[in-house]
N, C-alpha and C positions, 0 to 999 in steps of 0.2 A: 685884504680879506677876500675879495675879488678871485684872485688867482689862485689862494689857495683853497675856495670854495672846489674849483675844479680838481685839486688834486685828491681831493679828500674823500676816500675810497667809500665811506656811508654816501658824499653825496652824491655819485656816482651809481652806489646801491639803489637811491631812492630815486633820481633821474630813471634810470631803468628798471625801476619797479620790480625788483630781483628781493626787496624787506618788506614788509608788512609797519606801515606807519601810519599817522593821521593827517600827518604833516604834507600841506599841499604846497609845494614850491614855486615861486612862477620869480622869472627874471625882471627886474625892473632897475631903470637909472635912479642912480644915487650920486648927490656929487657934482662940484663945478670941477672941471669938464668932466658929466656924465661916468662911470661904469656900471653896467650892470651886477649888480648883484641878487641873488638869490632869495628871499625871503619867504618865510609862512606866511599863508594869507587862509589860514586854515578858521582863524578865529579873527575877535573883531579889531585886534591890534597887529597891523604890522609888522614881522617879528625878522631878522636878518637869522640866516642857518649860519652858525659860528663852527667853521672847520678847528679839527682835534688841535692842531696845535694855539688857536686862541683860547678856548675854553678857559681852561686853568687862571693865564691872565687875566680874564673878563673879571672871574669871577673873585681874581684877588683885589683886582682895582675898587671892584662893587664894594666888597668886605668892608676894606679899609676904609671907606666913607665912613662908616658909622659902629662896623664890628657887632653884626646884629647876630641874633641869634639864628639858629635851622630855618623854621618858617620863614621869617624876615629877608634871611639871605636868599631862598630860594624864591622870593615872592619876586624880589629885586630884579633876579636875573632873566624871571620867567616874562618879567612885562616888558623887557627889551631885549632879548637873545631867544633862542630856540636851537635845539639839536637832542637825537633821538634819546640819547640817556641821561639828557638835563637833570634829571628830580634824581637820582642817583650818585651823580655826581656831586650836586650840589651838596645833598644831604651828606656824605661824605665827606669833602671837603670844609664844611664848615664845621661837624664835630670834630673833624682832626685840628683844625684851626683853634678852634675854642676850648679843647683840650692842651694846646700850647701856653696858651695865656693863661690857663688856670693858677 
């Protein structure tokens, strides 16, 4: 996740403050042996910046725990992931999901 933090053209955006975000980034180790990774430290939990091509994944594995509803799913993902169009995605994602199962 690491490495595609760096390619991942929002976090690139928000590194040089070229987007308008809340999101405050700072780099810190994670990891035996150590990488830095990115994280929100904007609020009082910890949060890793999940580059575009994780998101989706993140947010299927979360799903599948429990196959919760909109709120639920997005509350899930917000308390251990962060990226700028989260609540958007989410909320998308999981009506189209929960539309499948219907």
């Amino acid at each position: 996740m690491a490495r595609e933090q760096l390619k991942d053209s929002q976090f690139q955006d928000i590194l040089a403050g070229s987007c308008q975000t809340s999101l405050v980034l700072q780099p810190l180790p994670v990891g035996q042996p150590p990488v830095t990774l990115h994280c929100d430290v904007s609020m009082d939990r910890i949060r890793p910046f999940v580059p575009k091509m994780f998101r989706r994944k993140i947010f299927n594995n979360l799903y599948a725990l429990s196959h919760p509803g909109v709120r639920a799913s997005l509350k899930m993902v917000a308390e251990r992931y962060m990226w700028p169009s989260m609540r958007q995605d989410v909320v998308l994602w999981a009506r189209t999901v929960g539309r499948k199962n219907s």
